[in-house]
C-alpha positions as CSV (number, residue, x, y, z in Angstrom):
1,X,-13.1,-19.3,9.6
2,X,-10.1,-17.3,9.2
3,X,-6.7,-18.9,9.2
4,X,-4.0,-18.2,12.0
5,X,-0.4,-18.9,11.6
6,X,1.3,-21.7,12.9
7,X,4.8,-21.6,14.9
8,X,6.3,-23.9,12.3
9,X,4.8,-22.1,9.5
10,X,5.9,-18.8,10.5
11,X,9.3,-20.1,11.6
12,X,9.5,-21.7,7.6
13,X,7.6,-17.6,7.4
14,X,10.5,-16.0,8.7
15,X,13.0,-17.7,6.7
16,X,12.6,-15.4,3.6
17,X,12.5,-11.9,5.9
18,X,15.7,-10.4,5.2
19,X,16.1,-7.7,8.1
20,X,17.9,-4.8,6.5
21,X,14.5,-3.4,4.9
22,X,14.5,-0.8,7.7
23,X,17.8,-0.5,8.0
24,X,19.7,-0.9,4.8
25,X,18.2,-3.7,2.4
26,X,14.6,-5.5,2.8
27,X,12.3,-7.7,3.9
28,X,10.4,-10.5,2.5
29,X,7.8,-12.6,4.5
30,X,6.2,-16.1,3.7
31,X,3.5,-19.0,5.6
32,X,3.0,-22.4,4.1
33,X,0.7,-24.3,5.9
34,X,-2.1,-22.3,7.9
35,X,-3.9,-24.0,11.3
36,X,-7.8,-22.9,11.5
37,X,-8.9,-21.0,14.5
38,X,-12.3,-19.8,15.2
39,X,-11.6,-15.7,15.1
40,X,-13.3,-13.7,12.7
41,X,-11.7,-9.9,11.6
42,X,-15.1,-8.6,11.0
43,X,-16.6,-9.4,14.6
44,X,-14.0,-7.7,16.7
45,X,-16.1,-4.0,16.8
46,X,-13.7,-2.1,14.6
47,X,-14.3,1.6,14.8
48,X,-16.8,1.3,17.3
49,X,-17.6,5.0,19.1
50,X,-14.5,5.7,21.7
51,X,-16.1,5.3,25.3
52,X,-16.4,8.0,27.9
53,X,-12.6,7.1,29.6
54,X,-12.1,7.2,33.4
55,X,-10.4,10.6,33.5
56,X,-8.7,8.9,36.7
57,X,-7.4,6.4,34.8
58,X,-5.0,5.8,31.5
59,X,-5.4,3.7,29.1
60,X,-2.4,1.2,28.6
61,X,-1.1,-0.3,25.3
62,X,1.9,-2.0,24.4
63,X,3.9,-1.4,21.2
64,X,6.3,-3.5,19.8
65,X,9.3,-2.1,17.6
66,X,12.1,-2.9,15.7
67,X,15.7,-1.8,15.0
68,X,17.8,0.1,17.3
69,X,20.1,3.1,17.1
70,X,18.8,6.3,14.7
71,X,15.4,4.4,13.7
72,X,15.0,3.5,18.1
73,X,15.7,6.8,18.7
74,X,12.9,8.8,16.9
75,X,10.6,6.1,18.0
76,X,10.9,6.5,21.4
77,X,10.9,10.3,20.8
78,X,7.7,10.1,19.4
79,X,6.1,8.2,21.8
80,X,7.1,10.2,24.4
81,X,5.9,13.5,22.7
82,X,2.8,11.7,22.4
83,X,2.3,10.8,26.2
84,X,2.8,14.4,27.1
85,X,0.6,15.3,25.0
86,X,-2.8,13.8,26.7
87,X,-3.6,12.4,29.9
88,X,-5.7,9.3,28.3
89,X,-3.8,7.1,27.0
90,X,-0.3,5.7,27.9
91,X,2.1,3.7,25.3
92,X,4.6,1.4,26.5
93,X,7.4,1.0,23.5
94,X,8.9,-2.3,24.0
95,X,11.9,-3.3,21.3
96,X,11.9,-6.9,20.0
97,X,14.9,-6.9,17.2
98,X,14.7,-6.5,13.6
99,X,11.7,-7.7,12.1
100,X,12.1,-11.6,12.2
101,X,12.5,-11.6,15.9
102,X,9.5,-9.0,16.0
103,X,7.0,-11.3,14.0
104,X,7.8,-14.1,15.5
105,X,7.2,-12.6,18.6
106,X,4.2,-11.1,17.8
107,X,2.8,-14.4,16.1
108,X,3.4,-15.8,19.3
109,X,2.1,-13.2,21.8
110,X,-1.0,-13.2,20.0
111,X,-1.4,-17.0,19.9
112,X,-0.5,-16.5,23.9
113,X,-3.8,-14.1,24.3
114,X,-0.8,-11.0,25.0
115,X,0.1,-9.6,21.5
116,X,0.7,-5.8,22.0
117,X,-1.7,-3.5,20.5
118,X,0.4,-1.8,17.8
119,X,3.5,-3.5,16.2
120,X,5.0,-1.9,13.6
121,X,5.2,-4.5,10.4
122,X,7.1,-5.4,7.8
123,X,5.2,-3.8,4.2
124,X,5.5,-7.5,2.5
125,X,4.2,-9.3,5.5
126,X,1.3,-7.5,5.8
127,X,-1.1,-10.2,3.6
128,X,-0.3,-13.0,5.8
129,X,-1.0,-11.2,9.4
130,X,-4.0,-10.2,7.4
131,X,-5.5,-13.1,5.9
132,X,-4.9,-14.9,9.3
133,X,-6.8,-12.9,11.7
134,X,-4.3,-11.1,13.4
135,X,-4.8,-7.6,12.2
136,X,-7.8,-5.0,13.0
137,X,-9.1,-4.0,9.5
138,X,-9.0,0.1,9.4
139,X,-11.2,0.6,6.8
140,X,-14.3,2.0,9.4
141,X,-11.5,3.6,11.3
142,X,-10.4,5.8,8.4
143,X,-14.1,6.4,7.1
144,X,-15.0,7.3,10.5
145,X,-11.8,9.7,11.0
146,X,-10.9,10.6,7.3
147,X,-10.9,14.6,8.0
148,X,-8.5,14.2,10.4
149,X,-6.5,11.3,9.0
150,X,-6.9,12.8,5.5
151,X,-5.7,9.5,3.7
152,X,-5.5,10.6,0.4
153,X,-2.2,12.4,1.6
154,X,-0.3,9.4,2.2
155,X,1.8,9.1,-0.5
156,X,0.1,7.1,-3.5
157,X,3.2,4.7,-4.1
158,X,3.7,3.6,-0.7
159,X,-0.4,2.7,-0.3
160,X,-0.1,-0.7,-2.2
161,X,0.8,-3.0,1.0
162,X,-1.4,-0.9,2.9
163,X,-4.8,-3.0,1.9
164,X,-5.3,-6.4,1.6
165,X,-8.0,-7.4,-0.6
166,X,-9.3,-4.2,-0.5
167,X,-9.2,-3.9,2.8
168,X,-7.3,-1.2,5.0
169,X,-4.7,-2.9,7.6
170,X,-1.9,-0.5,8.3
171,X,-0.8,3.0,8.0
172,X,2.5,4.0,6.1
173,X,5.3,5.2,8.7
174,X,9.1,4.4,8.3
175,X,8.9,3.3,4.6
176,X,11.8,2.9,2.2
177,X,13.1,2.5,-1.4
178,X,17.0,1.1,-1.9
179,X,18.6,3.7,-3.5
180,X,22.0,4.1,-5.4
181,X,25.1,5.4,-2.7
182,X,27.8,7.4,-4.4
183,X,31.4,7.7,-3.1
184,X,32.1,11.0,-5.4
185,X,35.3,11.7,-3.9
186,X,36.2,7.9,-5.8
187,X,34.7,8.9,-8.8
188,X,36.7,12.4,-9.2
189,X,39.6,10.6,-8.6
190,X,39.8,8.1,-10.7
191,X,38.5,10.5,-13.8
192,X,34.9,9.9,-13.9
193,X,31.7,12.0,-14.1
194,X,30.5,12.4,-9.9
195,X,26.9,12.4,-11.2
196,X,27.3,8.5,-11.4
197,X,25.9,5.7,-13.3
198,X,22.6,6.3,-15.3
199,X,21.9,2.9,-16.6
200,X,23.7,-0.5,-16.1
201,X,25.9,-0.2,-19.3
202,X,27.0,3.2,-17.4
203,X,27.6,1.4,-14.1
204,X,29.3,-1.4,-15.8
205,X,31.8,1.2,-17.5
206,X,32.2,2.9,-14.5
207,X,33.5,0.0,-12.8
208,X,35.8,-1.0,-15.6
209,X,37.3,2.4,-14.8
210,X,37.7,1.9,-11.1
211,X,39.3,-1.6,-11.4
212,X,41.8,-0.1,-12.8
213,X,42.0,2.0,-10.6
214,X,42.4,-1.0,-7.6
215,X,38.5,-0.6,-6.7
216,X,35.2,-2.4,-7.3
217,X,32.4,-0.5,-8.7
218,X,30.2,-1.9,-6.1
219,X,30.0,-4.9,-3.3
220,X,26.3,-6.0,-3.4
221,X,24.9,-8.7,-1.2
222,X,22.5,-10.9,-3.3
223,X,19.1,-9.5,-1.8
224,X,15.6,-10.0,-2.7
225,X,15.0,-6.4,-2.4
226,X,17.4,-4.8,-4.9
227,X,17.0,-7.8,-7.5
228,X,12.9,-7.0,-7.4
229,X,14.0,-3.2,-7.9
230,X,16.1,-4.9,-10.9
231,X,13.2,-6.9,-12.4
232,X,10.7,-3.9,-12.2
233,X,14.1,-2.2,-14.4
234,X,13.9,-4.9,-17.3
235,X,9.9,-4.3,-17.4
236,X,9.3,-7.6,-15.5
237,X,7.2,-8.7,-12.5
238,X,8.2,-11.3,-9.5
239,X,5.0,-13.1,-10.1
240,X,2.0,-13.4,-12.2
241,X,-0.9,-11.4,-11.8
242,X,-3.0,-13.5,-10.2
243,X,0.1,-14.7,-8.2
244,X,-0.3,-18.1,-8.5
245,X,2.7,-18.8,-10.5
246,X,6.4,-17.4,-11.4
247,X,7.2,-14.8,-13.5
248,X,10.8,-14.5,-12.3
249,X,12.3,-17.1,-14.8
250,X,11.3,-14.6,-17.8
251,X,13.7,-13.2,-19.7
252,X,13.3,-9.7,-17.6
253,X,13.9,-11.7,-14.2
254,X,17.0,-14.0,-15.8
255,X,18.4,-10.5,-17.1
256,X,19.7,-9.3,-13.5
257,X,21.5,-12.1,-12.7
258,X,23.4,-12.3,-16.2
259,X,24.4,-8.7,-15.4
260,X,25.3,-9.8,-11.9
261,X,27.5,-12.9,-12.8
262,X,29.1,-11.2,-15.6
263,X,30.1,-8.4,-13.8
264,X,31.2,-10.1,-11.1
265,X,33.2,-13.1,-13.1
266,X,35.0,-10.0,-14.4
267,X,36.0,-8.8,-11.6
268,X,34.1,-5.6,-12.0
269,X,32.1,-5.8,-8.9
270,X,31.7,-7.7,-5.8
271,X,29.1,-10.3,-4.3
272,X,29.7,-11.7,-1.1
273,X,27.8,-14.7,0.2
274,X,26.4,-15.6,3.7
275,X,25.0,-13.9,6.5
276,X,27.8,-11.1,6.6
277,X,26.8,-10.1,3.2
278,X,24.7,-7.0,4.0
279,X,27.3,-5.3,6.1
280,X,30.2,-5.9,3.9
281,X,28.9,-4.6,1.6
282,X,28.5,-1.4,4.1
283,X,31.9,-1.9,4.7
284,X,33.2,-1.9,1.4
285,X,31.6,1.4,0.8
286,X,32.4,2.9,3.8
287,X,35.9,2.1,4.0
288,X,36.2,3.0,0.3
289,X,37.0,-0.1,-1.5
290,X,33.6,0.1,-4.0
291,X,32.3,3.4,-5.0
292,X,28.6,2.5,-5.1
293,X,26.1,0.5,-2.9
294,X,22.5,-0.1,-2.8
295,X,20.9,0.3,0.5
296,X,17.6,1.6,1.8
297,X,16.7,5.3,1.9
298,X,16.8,4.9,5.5
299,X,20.7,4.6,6.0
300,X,20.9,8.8,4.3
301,X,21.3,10.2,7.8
302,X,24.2,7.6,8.9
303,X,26.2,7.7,5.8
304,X,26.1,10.9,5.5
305,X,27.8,10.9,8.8
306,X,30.5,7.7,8.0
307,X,31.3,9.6,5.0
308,X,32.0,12.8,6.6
309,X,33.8,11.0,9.3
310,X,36.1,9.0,6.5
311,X,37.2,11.9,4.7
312,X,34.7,11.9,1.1
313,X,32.0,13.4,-0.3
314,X,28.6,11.1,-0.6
315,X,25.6,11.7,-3.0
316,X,22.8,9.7,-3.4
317,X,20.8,8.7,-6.9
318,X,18.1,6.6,-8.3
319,X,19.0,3.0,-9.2
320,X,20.6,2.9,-12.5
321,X,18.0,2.0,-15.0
322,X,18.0,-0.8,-17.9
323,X,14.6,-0.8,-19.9
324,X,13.4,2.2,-17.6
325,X,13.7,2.7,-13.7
326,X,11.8,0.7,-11.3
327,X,12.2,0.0,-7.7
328,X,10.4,-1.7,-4.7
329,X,9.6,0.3,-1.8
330,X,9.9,-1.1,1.6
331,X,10.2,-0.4,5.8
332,X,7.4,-1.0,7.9
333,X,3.7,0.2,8.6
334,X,1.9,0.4,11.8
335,X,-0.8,-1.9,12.2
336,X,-3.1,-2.9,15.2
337,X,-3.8,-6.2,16.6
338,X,-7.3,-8.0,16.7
339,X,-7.6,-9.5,19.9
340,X,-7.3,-6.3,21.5
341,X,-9.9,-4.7,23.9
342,X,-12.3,-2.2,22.0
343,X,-10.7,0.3,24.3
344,X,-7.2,-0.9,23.4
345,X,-7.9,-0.8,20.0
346,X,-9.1,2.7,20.1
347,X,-6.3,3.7,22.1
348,X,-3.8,2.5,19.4
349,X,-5.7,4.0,17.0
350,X,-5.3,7.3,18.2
351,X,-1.4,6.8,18.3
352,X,-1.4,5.3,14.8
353,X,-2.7,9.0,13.7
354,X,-0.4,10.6,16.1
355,X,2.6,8.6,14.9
356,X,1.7,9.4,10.8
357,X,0.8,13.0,11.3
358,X,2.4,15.6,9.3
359,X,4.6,16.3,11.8
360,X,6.0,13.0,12.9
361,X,6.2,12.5,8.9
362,X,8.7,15.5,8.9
363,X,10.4,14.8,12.2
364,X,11.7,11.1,11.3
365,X,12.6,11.7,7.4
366,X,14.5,14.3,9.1
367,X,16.4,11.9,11.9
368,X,16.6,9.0,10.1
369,X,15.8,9.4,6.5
370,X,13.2,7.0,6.0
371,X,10.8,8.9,3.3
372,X,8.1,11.5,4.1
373,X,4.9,9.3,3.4
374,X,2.3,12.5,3.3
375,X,2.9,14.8,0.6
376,X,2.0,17.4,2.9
377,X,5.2,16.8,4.6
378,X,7.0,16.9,1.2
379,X,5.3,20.1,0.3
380,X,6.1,21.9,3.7
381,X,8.6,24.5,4.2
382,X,10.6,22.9,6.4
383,X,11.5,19.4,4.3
384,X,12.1,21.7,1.5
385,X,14.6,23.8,3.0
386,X,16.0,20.4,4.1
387,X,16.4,19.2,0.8
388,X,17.9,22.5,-0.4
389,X,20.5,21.6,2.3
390,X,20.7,17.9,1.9
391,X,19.6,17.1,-1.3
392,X,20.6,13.0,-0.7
393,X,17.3,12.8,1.0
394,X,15.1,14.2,-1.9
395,X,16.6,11.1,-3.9
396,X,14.1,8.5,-2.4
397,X,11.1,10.8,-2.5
398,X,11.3,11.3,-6.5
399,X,12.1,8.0,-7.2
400,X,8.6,6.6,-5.9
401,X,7.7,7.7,-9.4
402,X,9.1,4.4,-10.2
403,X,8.1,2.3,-7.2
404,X,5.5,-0.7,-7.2
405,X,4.3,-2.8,-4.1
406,X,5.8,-5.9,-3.0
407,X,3.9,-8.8,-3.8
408,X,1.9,-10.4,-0.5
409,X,1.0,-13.6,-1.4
410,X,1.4,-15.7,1.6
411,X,4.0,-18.1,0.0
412,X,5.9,-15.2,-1.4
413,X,8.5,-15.4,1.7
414,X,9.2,-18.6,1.3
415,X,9.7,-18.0,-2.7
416,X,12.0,-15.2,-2.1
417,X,14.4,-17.8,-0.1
418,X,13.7,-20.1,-2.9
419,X,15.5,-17.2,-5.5
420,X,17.8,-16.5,-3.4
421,X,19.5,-19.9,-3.1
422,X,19.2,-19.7,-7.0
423,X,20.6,-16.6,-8.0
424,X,23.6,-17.7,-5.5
425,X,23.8,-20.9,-7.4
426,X,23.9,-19.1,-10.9
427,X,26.5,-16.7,-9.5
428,X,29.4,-19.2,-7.8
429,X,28.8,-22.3,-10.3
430,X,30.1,-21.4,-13.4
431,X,28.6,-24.1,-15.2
432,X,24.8,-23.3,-14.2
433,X,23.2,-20.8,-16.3
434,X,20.6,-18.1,-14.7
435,X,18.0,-19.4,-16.8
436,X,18.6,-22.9,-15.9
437,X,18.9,-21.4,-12.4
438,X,15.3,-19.8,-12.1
439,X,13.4,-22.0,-13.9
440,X,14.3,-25.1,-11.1
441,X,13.6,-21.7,-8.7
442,X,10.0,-21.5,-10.5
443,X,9.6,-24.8,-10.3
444,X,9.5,-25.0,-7.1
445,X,7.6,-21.6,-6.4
446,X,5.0,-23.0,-9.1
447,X,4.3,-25.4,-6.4
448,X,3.9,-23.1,-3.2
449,X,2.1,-20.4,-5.0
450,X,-0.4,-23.0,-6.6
451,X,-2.0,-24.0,-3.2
């Protein structure tokens, strides 16, 4: 028996997805109690031979997106290319949001007996949908197709949240890293080397510099995403290795948010609170109040054109370092649902590898700026004339050096929201201590993570 989310456990699920992993920060996924339901992964006929199609008649499959403007734009390109292309199979795109309104959409379609064929999906959430039954496995898929899929040129460091338990479930398409966003028009002003901030002592003198100056080093909303990235810098881990318990409360995961309150109790840089927090910080940058920001390799292409339409030169950079570099990757794979038709299924299997192909790979980095994920693409002629030109987009693709996956534990959503609230807590109270702060945090993921 495999176990299938619940409406109230996804809606508890969708609690800890922050949205802006696609389009500027990240996402983070969670389930806490599961229902039992009677469908089995391994019974569904994955990779079974295509059948001989009625020429007179296409095959239809739904997919489901997310995010609008740039990112909407090259998806709906590419699924039109790919209709033109053949006269077997025809893909209806159908947007549903950012990804909280998409999985809880999906969740529900397919508990309805109408989940679409191919969704794109969150990296982190990708356990969960897994480990209830919702996803076709793609291992036989792959084995079946590997000369033409030719997996092993998928980048290596954005594979982790690809298999679950060993098991294939989604390919890599727009996927992400937060990266470091440099005002250097600020930073030649005010004195101070445009190559940026190295390390956090560097950032934290570089923003001693611009307050005097009337600026903030940087706004930075308190996200899951870029304290993870943060972590990995101090040589720490989220979780244990088993995941079963917290690893945040060690002195590596309590070092981010000293850095954070003292920075900010200084006056040095700038966290705002709420819902709004994510695009003030965009704000701030753009608008040229904070020199730096930390936003997803998929935001190149637009701030690139904001700061070309405010007046200053932008660069991008790795995120400063502490102990060593480290950073979480992010954006969404494409991943097909199990209740599907075997005709569906081999339908959307075909667009999967029309939609990660070399070229696609090229043709969105390009658009939008989410990374290349085949190192063919990153290899090719074209991507590195691109980065001659525009070498802000290069940024994300050498720092996956640094990357790790995001952990997938089923509670690990619901965890993230639990950090959150704590790292806030530490921040505005003056009289609660980060380490006070994250062990009541562990605490209470001990107990989620432990079932």
């Amino acid at each position: 028996m495999v176990k299938k989310l619940t409406a109230l456990t996804l809606a508890i699920f969708m609690t800890g997805v922050l949205s802006a992993c696609g389009a500027g920060g990240a996402n983070t996924n969670n389930t806490g109690t599961n229902a039992n339901t009677g469908t089995d992964n391994a019974t569904t006929g994955a990779a079974a031979e295509p059948a001989e199609a009625d020429a007179s008649k296409k095959v239809v499959i739904k997919y489901w997106y997310a995010f609008g403007e740039k990112i909407e734009e090259a998806k709906l390109h590419m699924v039109k290319e790919f209709n033109e292309s053949q006269d077997k199979i025809e893909v209806v795109a159908e947007h549903q949001g950012n990804y909280d309104d998409l999985h809880a959409k999906v969740q529900a379609a397919f508990a309805a007996g109408d989940a679409p064929a191919v969704t794109d999906l969150e990296i982190a959430s990708t356990g969960v949908f897994a480990r209830s039954g919702m996803l076709e496995e793609l291992t036989t898929y792959a084995e079946r197709d590997k000369d033409q899929l030719q997996i092993d040129d998928f980048n290596p460091g954005l594979m982790g949240n690809a298999y679950v338990d060993g098991k294939l479930y989604g390919l890599p398409f727009m996927r992400s890293t937060p990266i470091l966003y440099k005002n250097v028009t600020m930073l030649k002003d005010a004195g101070l080397d445009p190559a940026g901030p190295k390390t956090w002592d560097e950032l934290e003198q570089y923003s001693r510099v611009l307050k005097e100056k009337g600026k903030v080093g940087m706004t930075v909303p308190i996200d899951i995403w870029f304290y993870e990235g943060l972590v990995a810098q101090s040589g720490g881990q989220m979780l244990s290795e088993d995941g079963k318990s917290a690893a945040f409360n060690s002195p590596e995961g309590v070092a981010p948010v000293e850095f954070w309150k003292k920075l900010s109790s200084e006056g040095l840089i700038k966290i705002p609170m709420g819902d709004e927090a994510g695009p003030t910080a965009d704000k701030d940058w753009s608008n040229q109040l904070s020199a730096f920001k930390f936003a997803s390799t998929a935001g190149v292409t637009g701030s690139l054109e904001i700061a070309k339409g405010n007046g200053f030169e932008m660069e991008t950079s790795f995120m400063p370092s502490n102990v060593s570099y480290g950073v979480p990757t992010g954006g969404c794979q494409l991943v097909i649902t199990s209740k599907s038709s075997d005709e569906e299924k081999q339908a959307a299997w075909e667009f999967l590898k029309w939609m990660t192909s070399k070229e696609n790979t090229i043709y969105q980095h390009k658009h939008v700026g989410y990374l290349p994920t085949r190192l063919s693409a990153v290899e090719s002629d074209e991507l590195k004339a691109h980065f001659a030109e525009f070498p802000q987009f290069k940024v994300a693709v050498d720092q996956l050096e640094f990357a790790r996956p995001r952990p997938m534990e089923n509670a690990y959503p619901e965890v993230a929201k639990i950090i959150k609230e704590a790292i806030e807590k530490a921040i505005l109270d003056p009289k609660v201590s980060p380490q006070d702060s994250l062990n009541q945090a562990a605490e209470k993921a001990n107990k989620l993570l432990s079932k």
